[in-house]
N, C-alpha and C positions, 0 to 999 in steps of 0.2 A: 141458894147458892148453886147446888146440884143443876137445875134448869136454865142459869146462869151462866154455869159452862159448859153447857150441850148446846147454848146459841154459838158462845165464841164458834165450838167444832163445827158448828154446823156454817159457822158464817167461811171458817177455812175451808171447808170444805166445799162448798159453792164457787169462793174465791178462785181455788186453786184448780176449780175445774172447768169453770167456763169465763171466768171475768180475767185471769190471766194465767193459762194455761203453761205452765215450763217445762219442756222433757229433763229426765234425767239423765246424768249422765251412766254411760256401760258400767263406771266402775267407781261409783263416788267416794268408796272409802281407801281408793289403791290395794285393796287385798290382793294378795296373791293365791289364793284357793282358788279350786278349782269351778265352784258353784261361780265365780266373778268370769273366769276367763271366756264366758259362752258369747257369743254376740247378741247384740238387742238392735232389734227383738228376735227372740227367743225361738231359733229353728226346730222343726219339728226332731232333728237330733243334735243331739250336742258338739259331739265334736267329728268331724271328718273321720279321724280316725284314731285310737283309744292311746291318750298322753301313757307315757312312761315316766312316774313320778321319780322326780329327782332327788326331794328334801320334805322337808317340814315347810311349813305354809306361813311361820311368821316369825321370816327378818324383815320385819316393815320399814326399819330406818335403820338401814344395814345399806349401805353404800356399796355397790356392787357384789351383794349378795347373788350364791347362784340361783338359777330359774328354778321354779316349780318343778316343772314337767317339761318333757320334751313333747312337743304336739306336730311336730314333724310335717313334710307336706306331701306324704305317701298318700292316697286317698286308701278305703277301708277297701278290700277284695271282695268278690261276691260273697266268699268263703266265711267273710266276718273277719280275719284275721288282717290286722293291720300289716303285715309282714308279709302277706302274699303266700303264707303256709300255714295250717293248721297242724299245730304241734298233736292233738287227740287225733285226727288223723293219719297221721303219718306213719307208716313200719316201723316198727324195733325190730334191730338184727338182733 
């Protein structure tokens, strides 16, 4: 039985990778987390520039629930600072 269904795996597994190959989708379960909102495939960073989390991550079937994050369309400063200033940086009077 055990060797039995290591063929089935092994037969999906063949299957699904060269006899009819299907991409997934970005976001097949609609989460709203952050680990889902990155594009695919999978840049060498994540996001442009660092979201400002809004909420909790599941009202999944919440009807005009607000967004996650704000992911804005500032790009990141050399600085690192999404904001164009580096708050560690900066003088205190």
């Amino acid at each position: 039985m055990l060797g039995l269904s290591f063929l089935i795996f092994l037969f999906n597994l063949l299957y699904s990778m060269w006899i009819n190959p299907v991409k997934a989708p970005a976001n097949p379960w609609d989460s709203l987390g952050l680990e889902w909102q990155t594009a695919t495939p999978v840049p060498p960073h994540n996001f442009d520039r660092i979201p400002v989390i809004l909420t909790d991550p599941y009202h999944y079937s919440e009807v005009g629930a607000t967004p996650l994050a704000d992911f804005g369309t500032a790009p990141v400063s050399s600085s690192g600072s999404a904001y164009g200033n580096d708050p560690a940086s900066a003088s205190h009077e």
